[in-house]
N, C-alpha and C positions, 0 to 999 in steps of 0.2 A: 706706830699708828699716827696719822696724819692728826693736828689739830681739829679738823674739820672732815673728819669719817665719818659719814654718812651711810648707816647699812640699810640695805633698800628692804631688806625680810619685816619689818619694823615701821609701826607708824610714829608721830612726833608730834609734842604742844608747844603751839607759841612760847610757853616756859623752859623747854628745850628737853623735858622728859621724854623718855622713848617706850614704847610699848608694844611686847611680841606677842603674838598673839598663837596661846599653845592649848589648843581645842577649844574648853570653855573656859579659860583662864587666861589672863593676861597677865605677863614678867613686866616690870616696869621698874625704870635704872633713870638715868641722865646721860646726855649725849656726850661724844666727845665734844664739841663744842663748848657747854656748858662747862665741863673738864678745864681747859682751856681758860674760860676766863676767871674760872674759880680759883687756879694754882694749886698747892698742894692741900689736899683737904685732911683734915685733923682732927676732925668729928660728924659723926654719923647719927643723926638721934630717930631711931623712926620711934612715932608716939602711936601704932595701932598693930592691936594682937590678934592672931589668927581668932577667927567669928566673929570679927567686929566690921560691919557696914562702915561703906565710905561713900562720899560722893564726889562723883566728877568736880572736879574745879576746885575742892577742898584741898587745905594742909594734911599731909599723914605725915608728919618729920620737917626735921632742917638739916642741913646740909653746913658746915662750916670750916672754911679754910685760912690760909693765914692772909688774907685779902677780904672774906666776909661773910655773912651767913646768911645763908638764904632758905625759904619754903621750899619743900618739896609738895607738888602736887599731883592730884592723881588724875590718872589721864579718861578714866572709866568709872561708874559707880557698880559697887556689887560687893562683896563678902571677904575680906582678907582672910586668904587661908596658908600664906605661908610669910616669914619676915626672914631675911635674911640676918641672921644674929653674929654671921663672920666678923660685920662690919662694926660692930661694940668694939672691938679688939684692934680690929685691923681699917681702919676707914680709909687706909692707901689702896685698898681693893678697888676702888673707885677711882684712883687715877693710872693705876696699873692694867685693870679690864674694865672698864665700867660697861661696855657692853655683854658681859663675861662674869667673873664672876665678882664685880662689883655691882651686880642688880641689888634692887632695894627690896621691894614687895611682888608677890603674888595675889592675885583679884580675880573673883571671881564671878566673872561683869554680870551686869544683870543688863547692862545699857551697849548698843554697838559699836561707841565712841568714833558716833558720826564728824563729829566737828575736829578730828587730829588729822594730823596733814601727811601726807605721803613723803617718800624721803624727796620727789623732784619739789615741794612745794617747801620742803623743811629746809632744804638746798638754797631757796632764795630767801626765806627768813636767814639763814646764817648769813648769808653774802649781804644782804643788806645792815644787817648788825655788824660785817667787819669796816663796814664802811663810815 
């Protein structure tokens, strides 16, 4: 997998999360890019349980590797109904597939997550962040 794969099925946030969109629910992970500049990560904390509201732009988890920790945030507001608990164990899931079976959460939007960017518009956010 390329640094900077880009899958086009998938929207993107300026924060570099990704979000698939699978009926009324959205999958949401971290791109490879983010991948990328995180290095190998070695902890995985998401902090929200299935039934629990979120909202756009908020923290649901951190993300830490042996370079830094970072928020993870959500790309849609609406209902968490599934957490991916592989990732307690296994948090290389996330540099192994992170578009795959390194996802973080499922959401259950309530919002159409107007403001995420297409993979061509998330294409130039990367490109200018390699710059």
């Amino acid at each position: 997998m390329s640094d900077t794969e880009i899958k086009d099925d998938r929207r993107y946030t300026n924060d570099h999360e990704w979000a698939l969109t699978e009926g009324k629910n959205v999958r949401v992970g971290i791109s490879a890019f983010a991948v990328s500049q995180l290095g190998d990560v070695t902890l995985v904390s998401l902090d929200v349980n299935p039934g629990q509201n979120i909202d756009a732009g908020k923290a649901f988890g951190t993300i830490e590797s042996v370079k830094t920790l970072s928020d993870l945030f959500a790309p849609v507001s609406g209902t968490v109904v599934e957490v991916n608990g592989a990732l307690e164990d296994r948090p290389e899931l996330v540099n192994e597939d992170c578009y795959g079976k390194g996802w973080m959460v499922v959401i259950e939007a309530t919002s159409p997550g107007d403001s995420l960017l297409d993979a061509a518009a998330y294409r130039e956010v990367v490109a200018q962040a390699d710059h």
